[in-house]
C-alpha positions in Angstrom: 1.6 -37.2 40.4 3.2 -39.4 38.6 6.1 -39.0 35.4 3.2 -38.6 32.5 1.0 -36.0 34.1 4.0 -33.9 35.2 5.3 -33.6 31.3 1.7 -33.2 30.3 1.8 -30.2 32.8 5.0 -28.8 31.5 3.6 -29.3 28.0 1.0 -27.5 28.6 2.5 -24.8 30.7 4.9 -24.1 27.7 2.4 -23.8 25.6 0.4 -21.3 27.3 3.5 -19.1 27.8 4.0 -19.3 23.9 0.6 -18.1 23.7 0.6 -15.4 25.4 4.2 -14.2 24.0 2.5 -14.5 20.5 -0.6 -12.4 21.3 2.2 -10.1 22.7 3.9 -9.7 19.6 1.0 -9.7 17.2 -0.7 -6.8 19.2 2.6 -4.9 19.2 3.1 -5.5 15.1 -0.7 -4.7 14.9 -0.3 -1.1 16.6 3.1 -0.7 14.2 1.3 -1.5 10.8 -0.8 1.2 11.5 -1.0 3.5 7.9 1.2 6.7 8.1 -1.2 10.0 7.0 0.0 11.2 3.8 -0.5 15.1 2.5 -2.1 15.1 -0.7 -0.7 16.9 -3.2 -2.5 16.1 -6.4 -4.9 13.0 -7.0 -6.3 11.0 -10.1 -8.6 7.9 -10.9 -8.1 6.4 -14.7 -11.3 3.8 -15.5 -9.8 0.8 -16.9 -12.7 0.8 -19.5 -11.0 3.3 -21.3 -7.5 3.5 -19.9 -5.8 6.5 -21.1 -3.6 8.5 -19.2 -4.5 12.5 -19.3 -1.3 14.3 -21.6 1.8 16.2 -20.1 0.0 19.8 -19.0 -3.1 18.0 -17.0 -0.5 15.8 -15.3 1.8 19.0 -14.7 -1.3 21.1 -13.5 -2.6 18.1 -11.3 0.7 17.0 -9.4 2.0 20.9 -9.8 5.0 20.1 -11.2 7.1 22.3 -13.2 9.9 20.2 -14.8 8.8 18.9 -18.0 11.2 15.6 -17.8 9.8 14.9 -14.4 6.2 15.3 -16.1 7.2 12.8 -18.9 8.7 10.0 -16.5 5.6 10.7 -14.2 3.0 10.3 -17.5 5.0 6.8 -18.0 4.6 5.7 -14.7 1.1 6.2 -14.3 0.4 4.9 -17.8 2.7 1.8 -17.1 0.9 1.2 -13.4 -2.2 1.6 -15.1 -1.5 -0.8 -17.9 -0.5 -3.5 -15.8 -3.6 -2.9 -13.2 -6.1 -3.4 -15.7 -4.7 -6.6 -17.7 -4.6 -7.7 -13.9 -8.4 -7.2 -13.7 -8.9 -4.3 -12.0 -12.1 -1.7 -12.6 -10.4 1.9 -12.0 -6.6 3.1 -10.7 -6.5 5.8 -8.1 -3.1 7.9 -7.4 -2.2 10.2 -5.3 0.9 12.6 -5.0 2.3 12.3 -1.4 3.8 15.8 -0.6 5.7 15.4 2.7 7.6 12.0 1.6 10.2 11.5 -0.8 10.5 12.8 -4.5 9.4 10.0 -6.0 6.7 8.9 -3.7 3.7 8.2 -5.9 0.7 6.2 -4.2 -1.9 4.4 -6.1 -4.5 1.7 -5.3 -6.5 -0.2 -7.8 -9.7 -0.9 -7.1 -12.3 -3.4 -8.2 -16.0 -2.9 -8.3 
């Protein structure tokens, strides 16, 4: 075998190895990115048709939450997210309160049709 076909082979061999090492790591990173369940504690869709924001009581009664700060700063978060969702093109926003994570751990998706 001469000089060129015993690089080519190395070449090649290398290659093969970085292969497989990549479909290693992707399939580990695959099985990590894997969504955590949440617990649900309250859930709501606004229709960016008309994008309003339900008041201060259905928020409270919704996300059961007692503190009428926290409900304020809630109401401006959703109606902020919201807001910004729709001038971005989406149809309808859906939220939902995660229970189990932290305080502040408010999900939403938005959602074209």
């Amino acid at each position: 075998m001469n000089t060129t076909h015993a690089k080519a082979a190395k070449i090649t061999a290398a290659l093969l190895a970085s292969l497989c090492l990549i479909g290693f790591a992707t399939s580990a990173l695959s099985a990590e990115s894997r969504l955590n369940a949440i617990q649900v504690q309250g859930a709501l869709e606004v229709a960016c048709e008309s994008p309003r924001v339900p008041g201060q009581q259905e928020i409270a009664r919704l996300f059961e939450i007692e503190n009428f700060s926290q409900t304020y700063d809630l109401r401006n978060r959703l109606q902020h997210v919201v807001t910004r969702a729709c001038h971005s093109g989406a149809d309808r926003v859906r939220f939902a309160f995660d229970k189990n994570a932290a305080e502040d751990a408010l999900r939403y998706v938005a959602l074209s049709d």
